[in-house]
TORRO-134330 format. One record per residue: x, y, z of N, C-alpha, C in turn; residue in three letters. Coordinates in steps of 0.02 Angstrom, whole numbers, padded with zeros to 5 digits, always signed. Example, Ala and Ser with C-alpha at 12.3 -4.5 7.8 and 13.67 -1.06 7.14 Angstrom:
2
+00660-00284+00390+00615-00225+00390+00660-00165+00390ala;+00642-00112+00354+00684-00053+00357+00645+00002+00394ser;
***
This chain:
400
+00830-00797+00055+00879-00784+00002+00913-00717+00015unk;+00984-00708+00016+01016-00659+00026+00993-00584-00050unk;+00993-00548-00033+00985-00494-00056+01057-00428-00062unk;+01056-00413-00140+01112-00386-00140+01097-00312-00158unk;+01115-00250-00142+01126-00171-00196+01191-00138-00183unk;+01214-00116-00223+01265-00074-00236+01272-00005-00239unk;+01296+00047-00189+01286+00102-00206+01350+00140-00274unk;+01308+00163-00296+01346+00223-00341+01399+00260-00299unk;+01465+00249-00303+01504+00307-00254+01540+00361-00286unk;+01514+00364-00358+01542+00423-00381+01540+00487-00339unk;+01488+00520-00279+01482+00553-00274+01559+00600-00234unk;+01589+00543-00197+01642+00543-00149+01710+00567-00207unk;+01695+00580-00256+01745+00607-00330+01744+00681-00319unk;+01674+00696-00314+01665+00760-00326+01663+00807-00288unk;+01662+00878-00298+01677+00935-00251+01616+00922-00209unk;+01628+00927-00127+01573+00935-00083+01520+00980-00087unk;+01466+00982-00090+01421+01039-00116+01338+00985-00068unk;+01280+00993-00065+01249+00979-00023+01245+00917-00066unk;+01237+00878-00129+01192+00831-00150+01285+00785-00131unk;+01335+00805-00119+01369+00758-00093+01364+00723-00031unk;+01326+00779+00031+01323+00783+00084+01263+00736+00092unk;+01212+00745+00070+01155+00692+00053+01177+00643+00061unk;+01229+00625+00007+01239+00531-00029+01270+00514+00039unk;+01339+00556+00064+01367+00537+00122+01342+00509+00183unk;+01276+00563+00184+01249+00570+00266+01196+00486+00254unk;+01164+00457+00203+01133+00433+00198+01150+00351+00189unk;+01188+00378+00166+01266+00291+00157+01288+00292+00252unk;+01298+00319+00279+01309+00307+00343+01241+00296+00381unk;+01193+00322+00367+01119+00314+00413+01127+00240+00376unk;+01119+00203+00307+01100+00139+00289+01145+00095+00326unk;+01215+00111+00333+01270+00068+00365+01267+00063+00438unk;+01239+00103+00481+01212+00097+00542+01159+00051+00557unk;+01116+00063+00500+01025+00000+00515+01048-00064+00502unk;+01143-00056+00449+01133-00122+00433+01163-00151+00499unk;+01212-00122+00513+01245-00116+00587+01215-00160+00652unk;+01155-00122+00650+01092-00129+00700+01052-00175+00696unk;+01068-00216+00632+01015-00281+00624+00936-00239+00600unk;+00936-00222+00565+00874-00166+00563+00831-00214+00514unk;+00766-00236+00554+00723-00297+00517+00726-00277+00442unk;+00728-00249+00401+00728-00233+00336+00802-00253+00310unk;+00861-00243+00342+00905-00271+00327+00948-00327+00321unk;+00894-00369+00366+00932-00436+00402+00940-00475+00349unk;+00919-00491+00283+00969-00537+00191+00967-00505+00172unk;+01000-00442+00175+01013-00384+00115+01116-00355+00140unk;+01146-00380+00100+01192-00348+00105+01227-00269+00057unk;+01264-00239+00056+01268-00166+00031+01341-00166+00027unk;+01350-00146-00038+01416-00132-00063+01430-00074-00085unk;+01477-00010-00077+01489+00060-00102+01515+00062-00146unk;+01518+00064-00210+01565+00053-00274+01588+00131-00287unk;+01649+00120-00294+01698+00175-00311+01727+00195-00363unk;+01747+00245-00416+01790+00247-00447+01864+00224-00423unk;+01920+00219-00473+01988+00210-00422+02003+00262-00403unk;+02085+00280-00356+02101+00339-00333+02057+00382-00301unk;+01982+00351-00271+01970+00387-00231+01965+00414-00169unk;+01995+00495-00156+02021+00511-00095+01987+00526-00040unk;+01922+00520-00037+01899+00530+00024+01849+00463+00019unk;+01837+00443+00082+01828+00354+00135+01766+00390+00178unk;+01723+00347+00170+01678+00357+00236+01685+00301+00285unk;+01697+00310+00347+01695+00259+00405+01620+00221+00395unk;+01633+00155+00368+01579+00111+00350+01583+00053+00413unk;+01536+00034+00427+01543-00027+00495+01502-00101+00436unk;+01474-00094+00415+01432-00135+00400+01415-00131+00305unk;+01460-00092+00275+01447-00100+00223+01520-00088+00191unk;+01515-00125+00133+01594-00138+00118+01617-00085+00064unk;+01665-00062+00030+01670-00027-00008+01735-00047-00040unk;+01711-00050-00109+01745-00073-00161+01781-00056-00217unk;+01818-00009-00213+01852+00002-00299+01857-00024-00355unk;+01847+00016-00402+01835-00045-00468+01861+00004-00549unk;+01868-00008-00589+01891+00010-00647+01951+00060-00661unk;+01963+00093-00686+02035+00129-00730+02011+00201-00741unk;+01937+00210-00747+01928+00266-00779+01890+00300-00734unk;+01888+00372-00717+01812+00414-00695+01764+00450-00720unk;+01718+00488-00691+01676+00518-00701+01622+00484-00730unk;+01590+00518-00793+01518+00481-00842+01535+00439-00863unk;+01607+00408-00867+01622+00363-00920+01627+00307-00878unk;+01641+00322-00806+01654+00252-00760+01584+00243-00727unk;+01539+00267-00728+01464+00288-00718+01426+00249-00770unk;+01448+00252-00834+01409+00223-00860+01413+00153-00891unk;+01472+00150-00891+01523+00086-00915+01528+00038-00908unk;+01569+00088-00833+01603+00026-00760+01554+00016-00718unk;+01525+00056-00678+01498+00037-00620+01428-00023-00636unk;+01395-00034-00686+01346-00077-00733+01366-00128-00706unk;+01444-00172-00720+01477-00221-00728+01472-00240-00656unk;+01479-00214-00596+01490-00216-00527+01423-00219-00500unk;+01366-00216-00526+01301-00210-00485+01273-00286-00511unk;+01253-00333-00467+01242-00384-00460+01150-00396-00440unk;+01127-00363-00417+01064-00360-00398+01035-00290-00399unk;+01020-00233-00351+01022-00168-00348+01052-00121-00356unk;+01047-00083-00374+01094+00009-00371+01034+00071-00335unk;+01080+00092-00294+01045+00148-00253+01108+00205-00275unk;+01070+00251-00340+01133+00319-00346+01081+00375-00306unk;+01136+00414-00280+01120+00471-00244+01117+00530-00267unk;+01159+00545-00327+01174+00608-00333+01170+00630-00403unk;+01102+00624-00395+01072+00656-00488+01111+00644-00543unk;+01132+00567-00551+01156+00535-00580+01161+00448-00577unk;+01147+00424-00636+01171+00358-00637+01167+00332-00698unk;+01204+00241-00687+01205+00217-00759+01130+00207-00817unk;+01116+00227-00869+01057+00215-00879+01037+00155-00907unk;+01085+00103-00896+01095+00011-00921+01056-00022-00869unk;+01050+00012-00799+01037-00033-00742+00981-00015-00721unk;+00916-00072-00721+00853-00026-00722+00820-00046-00658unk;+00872-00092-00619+00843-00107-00539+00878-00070-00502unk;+00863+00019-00504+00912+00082-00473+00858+00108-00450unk;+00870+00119-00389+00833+00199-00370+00902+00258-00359unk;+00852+00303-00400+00902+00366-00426+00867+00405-00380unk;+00911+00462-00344+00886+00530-00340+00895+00603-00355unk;+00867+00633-00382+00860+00674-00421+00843+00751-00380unk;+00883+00765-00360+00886+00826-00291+00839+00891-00312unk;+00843+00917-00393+00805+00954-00418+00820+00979-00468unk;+00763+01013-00513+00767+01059-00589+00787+01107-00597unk;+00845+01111-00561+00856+01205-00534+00895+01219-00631unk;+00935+01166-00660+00938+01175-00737+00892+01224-00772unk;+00812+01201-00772+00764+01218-00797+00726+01293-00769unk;+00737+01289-00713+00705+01315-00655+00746+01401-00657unk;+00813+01395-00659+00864+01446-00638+00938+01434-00705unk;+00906+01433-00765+00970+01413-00815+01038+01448-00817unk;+01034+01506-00782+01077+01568-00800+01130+01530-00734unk;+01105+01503-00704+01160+01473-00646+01189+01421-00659unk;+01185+01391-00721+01251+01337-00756+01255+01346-00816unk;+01331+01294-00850+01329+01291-00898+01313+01275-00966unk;+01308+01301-01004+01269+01261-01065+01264+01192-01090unk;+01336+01163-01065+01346+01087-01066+01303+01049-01019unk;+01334+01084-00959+01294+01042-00909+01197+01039-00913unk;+01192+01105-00936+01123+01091-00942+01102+01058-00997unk;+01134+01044-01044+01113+00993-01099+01101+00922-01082unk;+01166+00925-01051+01175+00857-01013+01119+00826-00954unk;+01097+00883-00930+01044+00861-00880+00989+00859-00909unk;+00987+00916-00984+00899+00894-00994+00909+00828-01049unk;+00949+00786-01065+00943+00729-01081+00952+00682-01020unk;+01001+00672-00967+00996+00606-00937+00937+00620-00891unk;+00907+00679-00847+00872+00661-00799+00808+00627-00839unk;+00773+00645-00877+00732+00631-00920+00747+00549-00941unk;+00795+00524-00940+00799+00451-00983+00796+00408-00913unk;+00822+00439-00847+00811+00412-00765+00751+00412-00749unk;+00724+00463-00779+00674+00460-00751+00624+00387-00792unk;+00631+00377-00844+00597+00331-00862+00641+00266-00856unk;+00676+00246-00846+00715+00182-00842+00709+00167-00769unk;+00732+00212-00723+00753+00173-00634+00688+00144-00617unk;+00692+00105-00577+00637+00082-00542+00612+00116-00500unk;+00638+00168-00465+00606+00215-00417+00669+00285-00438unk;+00622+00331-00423+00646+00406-00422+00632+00426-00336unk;+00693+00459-00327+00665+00505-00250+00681+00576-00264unk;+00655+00613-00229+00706+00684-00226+00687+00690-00143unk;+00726+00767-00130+00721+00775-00062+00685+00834-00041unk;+00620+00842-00073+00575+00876-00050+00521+00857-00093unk;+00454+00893-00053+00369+00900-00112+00391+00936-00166unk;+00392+01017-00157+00413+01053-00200+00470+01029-00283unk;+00507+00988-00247+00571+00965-00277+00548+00921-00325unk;+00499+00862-00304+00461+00828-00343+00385+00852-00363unk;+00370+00897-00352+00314+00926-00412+00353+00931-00456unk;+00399+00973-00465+00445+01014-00520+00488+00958-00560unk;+00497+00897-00526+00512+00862-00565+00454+00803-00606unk;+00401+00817-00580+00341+00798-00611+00328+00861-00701unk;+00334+00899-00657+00294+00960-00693+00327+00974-00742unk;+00404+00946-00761+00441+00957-00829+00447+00875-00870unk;+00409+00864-00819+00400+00774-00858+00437+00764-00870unk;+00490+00741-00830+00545+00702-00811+00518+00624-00776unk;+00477+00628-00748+00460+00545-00707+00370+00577-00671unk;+00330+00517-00678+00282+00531-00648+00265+00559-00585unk;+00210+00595-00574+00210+00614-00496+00198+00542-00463unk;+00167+00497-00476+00174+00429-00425+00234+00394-00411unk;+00260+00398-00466+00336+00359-00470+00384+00392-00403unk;+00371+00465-00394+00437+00476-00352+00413+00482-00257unk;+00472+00470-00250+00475+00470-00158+00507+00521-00126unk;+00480+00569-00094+00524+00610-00045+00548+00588+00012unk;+00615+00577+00012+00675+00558+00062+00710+00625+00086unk;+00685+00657+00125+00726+00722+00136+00806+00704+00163unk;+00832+00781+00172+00881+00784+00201+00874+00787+00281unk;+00947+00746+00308+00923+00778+00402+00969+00825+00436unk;+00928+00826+00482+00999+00888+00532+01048+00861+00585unk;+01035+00772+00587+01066+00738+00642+01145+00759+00643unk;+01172+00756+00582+01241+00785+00552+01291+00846+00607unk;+01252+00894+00598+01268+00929+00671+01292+00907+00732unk;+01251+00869+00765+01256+00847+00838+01340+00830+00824unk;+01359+00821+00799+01439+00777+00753+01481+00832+00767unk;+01478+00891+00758+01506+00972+00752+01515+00984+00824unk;+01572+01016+00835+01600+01034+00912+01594+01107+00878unk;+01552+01133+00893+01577+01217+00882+01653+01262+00904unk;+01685+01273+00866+01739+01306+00879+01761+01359+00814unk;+01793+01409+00859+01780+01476+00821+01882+01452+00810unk;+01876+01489+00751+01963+01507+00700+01945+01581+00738unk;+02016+01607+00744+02011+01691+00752+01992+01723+00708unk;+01974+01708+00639+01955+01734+00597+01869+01742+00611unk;+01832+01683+00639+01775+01667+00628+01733+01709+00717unk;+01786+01699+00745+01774+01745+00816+01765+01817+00803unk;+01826+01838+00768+01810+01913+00770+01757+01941+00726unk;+01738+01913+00684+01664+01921+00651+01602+01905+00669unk;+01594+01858+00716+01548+01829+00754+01521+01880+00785unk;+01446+01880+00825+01399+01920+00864+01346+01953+00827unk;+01301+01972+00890+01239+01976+00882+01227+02040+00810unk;+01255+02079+00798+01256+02104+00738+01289+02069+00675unk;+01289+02009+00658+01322+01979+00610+01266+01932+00575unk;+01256+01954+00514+01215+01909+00446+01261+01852+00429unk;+01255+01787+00433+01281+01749+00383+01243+01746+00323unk;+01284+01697+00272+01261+01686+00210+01311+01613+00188unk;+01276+01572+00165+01306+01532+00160+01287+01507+00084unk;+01334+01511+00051+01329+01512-00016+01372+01497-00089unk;+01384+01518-00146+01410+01518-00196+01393+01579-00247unk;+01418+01593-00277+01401+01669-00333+01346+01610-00392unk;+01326+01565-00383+01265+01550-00424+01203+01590-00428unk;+01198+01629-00495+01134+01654-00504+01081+01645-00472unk;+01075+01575-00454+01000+01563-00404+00999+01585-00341unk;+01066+01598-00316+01075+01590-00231+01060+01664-00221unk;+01060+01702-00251+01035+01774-00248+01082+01821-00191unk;+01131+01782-00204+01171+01833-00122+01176+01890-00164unk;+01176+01917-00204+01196+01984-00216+01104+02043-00186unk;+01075+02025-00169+01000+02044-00142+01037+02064-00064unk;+01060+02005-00033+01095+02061+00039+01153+02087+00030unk;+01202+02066-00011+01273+02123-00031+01252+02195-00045unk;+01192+02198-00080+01176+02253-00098+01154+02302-00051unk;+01133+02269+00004+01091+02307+00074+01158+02311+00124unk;+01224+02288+00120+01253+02291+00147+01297+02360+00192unk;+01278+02420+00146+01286+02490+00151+01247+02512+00208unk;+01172+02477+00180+01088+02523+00210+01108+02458+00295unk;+01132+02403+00296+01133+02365+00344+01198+02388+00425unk;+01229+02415+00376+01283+02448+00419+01248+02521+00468unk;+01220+02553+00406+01180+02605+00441+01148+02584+00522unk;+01097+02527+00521+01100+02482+00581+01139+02472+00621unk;+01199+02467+00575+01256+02415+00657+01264+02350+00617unk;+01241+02333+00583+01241+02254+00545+01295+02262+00504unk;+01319+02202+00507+01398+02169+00452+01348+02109+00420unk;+01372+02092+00360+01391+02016+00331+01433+01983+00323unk;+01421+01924+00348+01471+01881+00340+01464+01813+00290unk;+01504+01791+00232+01490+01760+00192+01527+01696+00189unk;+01502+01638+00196+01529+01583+00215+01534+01532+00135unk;+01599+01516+00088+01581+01462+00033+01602+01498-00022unk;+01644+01568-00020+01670+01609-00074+01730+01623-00045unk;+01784+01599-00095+01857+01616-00066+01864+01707-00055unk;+01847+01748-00114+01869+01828-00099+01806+01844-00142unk;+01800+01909-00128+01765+01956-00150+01760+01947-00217unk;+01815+01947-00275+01826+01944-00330+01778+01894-00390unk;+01781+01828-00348+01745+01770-00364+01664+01779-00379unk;+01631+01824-00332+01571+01849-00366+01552+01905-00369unk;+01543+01905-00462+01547+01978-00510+01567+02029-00473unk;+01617+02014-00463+01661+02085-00451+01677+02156-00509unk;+01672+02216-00458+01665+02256-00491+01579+02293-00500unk;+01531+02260-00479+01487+02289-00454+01480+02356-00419unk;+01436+02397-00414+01427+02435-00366+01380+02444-00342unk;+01401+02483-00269+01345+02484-00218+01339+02426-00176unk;+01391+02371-00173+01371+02306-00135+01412+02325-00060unk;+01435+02369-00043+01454+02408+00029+01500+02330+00028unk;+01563+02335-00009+01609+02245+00022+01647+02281+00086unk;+01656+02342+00098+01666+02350+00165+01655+02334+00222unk;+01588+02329+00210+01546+02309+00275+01516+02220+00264unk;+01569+02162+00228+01562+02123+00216+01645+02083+00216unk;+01619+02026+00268+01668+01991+00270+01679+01912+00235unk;+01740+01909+00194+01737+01852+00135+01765+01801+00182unk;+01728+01739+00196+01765+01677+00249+01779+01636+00210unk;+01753+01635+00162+01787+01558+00099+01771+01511+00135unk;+01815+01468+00129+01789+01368+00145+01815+01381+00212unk;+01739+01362+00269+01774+01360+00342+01751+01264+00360unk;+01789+01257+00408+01752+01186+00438+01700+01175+00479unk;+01665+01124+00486+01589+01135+00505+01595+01146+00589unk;+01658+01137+00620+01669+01154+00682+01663+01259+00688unk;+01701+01272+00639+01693+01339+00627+01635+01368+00605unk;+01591+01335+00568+01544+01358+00548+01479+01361+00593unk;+01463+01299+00630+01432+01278+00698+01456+01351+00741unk;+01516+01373+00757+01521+01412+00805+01498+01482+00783unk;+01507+01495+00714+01504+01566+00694+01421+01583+00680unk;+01366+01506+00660+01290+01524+00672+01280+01544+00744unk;+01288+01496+00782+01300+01487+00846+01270+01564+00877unk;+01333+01585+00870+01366+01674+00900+01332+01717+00850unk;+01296+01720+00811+01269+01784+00748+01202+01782+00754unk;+01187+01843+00737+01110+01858+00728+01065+01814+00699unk;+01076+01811+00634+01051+01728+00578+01079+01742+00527unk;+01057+01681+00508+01082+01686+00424+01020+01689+00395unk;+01057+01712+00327+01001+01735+00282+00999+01672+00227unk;+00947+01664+00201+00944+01620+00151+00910+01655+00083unk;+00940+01707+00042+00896+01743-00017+00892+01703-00075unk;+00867+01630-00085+00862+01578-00144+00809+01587-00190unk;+00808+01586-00240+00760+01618-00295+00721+01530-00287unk;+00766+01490-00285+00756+01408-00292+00805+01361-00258unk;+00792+01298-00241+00818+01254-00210+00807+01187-00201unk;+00832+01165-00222+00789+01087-00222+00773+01047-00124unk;+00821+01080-00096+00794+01058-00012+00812+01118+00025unk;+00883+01146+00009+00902+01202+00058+00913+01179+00136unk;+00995+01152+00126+01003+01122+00185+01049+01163+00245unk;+01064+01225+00221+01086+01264+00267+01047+01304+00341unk;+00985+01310+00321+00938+01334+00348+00915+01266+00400unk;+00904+01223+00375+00914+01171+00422+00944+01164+00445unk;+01032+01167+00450+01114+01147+00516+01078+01220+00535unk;+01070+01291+00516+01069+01347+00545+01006+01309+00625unk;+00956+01287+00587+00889+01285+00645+00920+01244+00717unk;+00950+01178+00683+00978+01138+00732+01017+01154+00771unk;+01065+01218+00772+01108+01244+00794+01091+01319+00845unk;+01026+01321+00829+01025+01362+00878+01010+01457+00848unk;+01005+01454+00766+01028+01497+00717+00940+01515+00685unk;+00922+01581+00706+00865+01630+00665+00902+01604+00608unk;+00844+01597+00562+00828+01611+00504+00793+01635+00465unk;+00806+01684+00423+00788+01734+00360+00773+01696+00305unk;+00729+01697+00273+00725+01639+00202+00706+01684+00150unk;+00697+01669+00091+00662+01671+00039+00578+01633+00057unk;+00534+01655+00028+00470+01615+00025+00468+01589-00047unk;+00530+01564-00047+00502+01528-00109+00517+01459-00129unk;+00499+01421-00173+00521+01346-00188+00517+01305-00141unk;+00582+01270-00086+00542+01213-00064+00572+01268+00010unk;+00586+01302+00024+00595+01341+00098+00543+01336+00138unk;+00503+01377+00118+00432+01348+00171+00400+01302+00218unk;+00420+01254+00155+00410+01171+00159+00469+01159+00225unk;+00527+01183+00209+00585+01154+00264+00577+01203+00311unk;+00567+01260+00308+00578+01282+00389+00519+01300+00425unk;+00468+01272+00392+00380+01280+00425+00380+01356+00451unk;+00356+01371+00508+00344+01434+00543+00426+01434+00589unk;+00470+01408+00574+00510+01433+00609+00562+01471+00575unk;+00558+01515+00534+00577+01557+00501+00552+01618+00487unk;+00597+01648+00478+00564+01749+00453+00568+01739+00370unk;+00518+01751+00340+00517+01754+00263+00526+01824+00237unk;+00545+01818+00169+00539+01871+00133+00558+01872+00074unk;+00515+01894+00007+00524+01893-00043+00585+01900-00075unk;+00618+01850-00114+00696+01867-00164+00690+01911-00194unk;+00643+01960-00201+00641+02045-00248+00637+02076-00209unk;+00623+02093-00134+00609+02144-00115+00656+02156-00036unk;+00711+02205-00057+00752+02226-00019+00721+02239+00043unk;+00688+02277+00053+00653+02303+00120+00610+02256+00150unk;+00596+02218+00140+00572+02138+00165+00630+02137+00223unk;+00673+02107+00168+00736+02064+00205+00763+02131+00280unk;+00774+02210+00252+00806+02237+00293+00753+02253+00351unk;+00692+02224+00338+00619+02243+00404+00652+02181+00460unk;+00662+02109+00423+00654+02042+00453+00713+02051+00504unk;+00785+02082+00469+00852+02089+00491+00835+02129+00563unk;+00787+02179+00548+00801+02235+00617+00744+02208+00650unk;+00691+02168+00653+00649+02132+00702+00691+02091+00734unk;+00714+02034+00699+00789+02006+00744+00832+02061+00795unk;+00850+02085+00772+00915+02138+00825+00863+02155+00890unk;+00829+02183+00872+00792+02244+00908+00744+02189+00955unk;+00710+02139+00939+00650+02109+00997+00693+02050+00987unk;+00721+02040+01060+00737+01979+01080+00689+01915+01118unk;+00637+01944+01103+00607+01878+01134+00554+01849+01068unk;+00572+01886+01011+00551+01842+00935+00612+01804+00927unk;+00671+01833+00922+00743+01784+00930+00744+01724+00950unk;+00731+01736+01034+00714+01668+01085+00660+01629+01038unk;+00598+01629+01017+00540+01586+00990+00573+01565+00929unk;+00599+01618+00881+00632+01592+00815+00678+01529+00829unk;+00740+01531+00878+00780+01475+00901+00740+01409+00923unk;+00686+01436+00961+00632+01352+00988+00614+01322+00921unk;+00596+01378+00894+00554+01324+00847+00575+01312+00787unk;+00636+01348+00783+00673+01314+00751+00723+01239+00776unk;+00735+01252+00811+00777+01151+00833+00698+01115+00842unk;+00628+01134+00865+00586+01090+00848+00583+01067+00791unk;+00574+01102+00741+00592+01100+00662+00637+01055+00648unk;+00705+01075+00655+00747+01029+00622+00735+00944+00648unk;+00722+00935+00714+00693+00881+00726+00656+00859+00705unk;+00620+00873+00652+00581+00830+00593+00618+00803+00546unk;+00670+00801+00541+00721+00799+00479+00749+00757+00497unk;+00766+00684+00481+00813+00639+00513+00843+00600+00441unk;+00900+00597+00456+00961+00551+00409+00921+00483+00419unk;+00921+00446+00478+00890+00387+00481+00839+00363+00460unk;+00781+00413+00473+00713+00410+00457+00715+00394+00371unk;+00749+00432+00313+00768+00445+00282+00795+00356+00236unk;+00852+00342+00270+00867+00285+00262+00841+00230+00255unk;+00788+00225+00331+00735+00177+00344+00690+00163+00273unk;+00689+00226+00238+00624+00239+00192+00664+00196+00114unk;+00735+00186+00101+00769+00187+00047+00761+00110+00054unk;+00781+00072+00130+00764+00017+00142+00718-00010+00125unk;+00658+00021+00144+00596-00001+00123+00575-00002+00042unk;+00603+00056-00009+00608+00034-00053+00661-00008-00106unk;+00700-00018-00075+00755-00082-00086+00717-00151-00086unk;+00669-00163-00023+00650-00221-00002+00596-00229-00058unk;+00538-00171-00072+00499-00164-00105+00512-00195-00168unk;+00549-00163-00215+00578-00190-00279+00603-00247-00276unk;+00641-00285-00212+00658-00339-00236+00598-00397-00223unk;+00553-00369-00188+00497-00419-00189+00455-00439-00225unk;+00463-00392-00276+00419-00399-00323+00449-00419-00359unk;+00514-00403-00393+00572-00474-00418+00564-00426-00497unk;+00528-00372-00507+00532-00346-00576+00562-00271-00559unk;+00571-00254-00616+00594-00174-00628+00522-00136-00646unk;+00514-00094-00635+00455-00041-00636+00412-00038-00700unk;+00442-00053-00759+00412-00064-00815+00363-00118-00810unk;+00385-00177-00779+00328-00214-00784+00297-00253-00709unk;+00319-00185-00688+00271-00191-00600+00206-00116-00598unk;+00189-00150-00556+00144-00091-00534+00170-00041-00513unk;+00149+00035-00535+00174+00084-00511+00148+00100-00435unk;+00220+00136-00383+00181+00141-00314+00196+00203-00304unk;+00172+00238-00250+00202+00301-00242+00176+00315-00153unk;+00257+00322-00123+00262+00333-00038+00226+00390-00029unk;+00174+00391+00019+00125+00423+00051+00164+00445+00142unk;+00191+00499+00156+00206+00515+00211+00155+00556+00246unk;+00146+00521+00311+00097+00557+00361+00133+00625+00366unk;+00097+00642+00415+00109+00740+00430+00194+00712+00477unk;+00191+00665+00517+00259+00657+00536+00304+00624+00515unk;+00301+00602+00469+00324+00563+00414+00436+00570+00430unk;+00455+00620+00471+00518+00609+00475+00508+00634+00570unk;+00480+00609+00593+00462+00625+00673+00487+00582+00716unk;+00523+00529+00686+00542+00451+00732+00516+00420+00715unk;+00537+00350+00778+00500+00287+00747+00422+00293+00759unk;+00382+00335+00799+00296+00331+00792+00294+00343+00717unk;+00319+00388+00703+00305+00408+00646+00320+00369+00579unk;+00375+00327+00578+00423+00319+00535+00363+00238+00541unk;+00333+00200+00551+00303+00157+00580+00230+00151+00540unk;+00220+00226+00537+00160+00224+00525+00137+00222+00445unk;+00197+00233+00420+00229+00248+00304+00177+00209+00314unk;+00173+00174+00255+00153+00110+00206+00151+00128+00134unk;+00141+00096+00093+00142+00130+00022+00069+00124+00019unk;+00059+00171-00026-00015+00161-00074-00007+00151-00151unk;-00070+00122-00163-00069+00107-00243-00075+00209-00288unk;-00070+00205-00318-00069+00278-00355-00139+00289-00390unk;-00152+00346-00384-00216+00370-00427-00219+00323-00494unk;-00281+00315-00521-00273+00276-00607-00212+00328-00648unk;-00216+00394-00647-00158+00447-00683-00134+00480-00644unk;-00072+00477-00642-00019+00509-00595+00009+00562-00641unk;
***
């Protein structure tokens, strides 16, 4: 019997930001397996449902994509897209209809709860009612880390058995021709910090703006990648040395590929994160990384990262001048970092959404009145196919 799901394509509406990059990268890994004849896919067909007027298309081979209703946003989300799902819904992007209860939702993270001062009061209203009503209605919850799903356990939003970690991957890159803008050249080199970011309270860039004075003293510049000018975050500060800081705003990932590439590392100062996918294109690319030790970082860049506390300045400016100064921690930071990111796969990823697609429809019920399961990943659990081979589900503790 043929098998049908529908993805949610609201996400392709909205400003690019990583949980777009997710839905994208992961709608193309599914349209490839389906591509490929991928035993999990062979009676399952996949449809992308769209708001209308929408302007950006992903090159689909194998999965069709469909426009449908008059209206956008929550209202075509919750309305329209209901009417168009015939069997499954797979939404991606911490959102979906809450009518349709054969959905797996994913739920990227609580950074609402976690980091409130970094949105708005609406929006966080809005999230601490729908994630909470997803979490009990979909048939499956994922997010894209452990960390990501404790925390969404731990505000009781959805059981810890109920959810699945589907990470993010770094295959995305290989896609990127590195090439430098003159803008992105003359800032480039071995004395150059990136930062790749937004003035969101959580992202903590103002922790290296602030060292930016004491970093120069060194020889070190910053360079800030995802903020049009200076102005945009809390401007008017002092002491953030914007002299010795260069504003790149929105570059392309060809530019951005070239400017990790050529720089010392980037820094990652995140108080929180639900995956933190910069630090990952940084590893794959060839790019030291500086982290935070906190939330799910750890988890993503294992030992191939320099840590250091989001409070403590002199952390970060110790990690900065071990980089410059011993080049053969540099060299090991770069190995093991692209070993690293090679745990991370879009496909692997996919494979796993398949498997719970197939899952739910075999059982022919919605989660309320099926058994609860919860995906168990080995230690290589995104390593390839040995790895990817080896999943299976398990039944869940009696209390999850």
């Amino acid at each position: 019997m043929r098998r049908h799901w529908s993805i949610n394509g609201r996400f392709l509406t909205q400003p690019a930001t990583g949980v777009q990059r997710y839905a994208a990268e992961i709608v193309r890994a599914l349209d490839a397996l389906l591509a490929q004849g991928h035993p999990l896919a062979t009676d399952l067909s996949i449809d992308l449902v769209t708001p209308p007027g929408c302007r950006r298309r992903l090159p689909l081979m194998a999965i069709r994509t469909v426009a449908c209703g008059t209206v956008g946003g929550h209202l075509w989300e919750q309305a329209v897209l209901p009417t168009q799902v015939s069997g499954g819904l797979l939404s991606l992007g911490n959102s979906g209809p809450l009518s349709v209860r054969r959905q797996i939702v994913c739920i990227h993270d609580v950074n609402t709860r976690a980091f409130p001062q970094s949105y708005s009061l609406a929006f966080r209203a809005l999230q601490r009612v729908m994630l909470p009503l997803l979490g009990q209605t979909a048939a499956q919850v994922t997010s894209v880390s452990q960390h990501s799903a404790a925390e969404i356990a731990r505000h009781g939003i959805c059981a810890a058995a109920q959810i699945a970690v589907m990470p993010n991957g770094h295959d995305h890159v290989a896609q990127w021709t590195p090439r430098h803008s003159e803008t992105t050249r003359r800032v480039a080199g071995p004395d150059t910090i990136v930062m790749v970011g937004t003035p969101a309270p959580h992202k903590n860039m103002d922790l290296i703006l602030g060292l930016a004075e004491r970093l120069a003293v060194l020889g070190l510049q910053v360079a800030v990648v995802g903020m049009a000018e200076a102005r945009l975050y809390q401007a008017g500060r002092s002491g953030t040395g914007r002299d010795h800081v260069t504003w790149l705003g929105k570059i392309s990932d060809a530019e951005l590929a070239a400017l990790l590439r050529s720089s010392l590392c980037l820094a990652f100062p995140s108080f929180v994160e639900g995956f933190g996918l910069p630090p990952l294109e940084a590893m794959a690319l060839g790019c030291p990384v500086v982290s935070s030790d906190r939330a799910s970082m750890p988890e993503i860049c294992g030992d191939a990262a320099l840590y250091a506390s989001p409070t403590d300045p002199e952390a970060w400016l110790n990690c900065f001048a071990r980089l410059r100064h011993d080049e053969d921690l540099r060299r090991l930071m770069i190995a093991r970092g692209r070993a690293q990111a090679m745990r991370f796969s879009w496909g692997a990823s996919a494979e796993r959404y398949l498997e719970a697609m197939s899952t739910i429809d075999a059982l022919g019920v919605t989660r309320s009145s099926a058994p609860t399961r919860r995906w168990i990943p080995t230690p290589s659990w995104v390593a390839g196919d040995a790895g990817r081979r080896s999943r299976r589900l398990h039944e869940p503790a009696a209390d999850a």
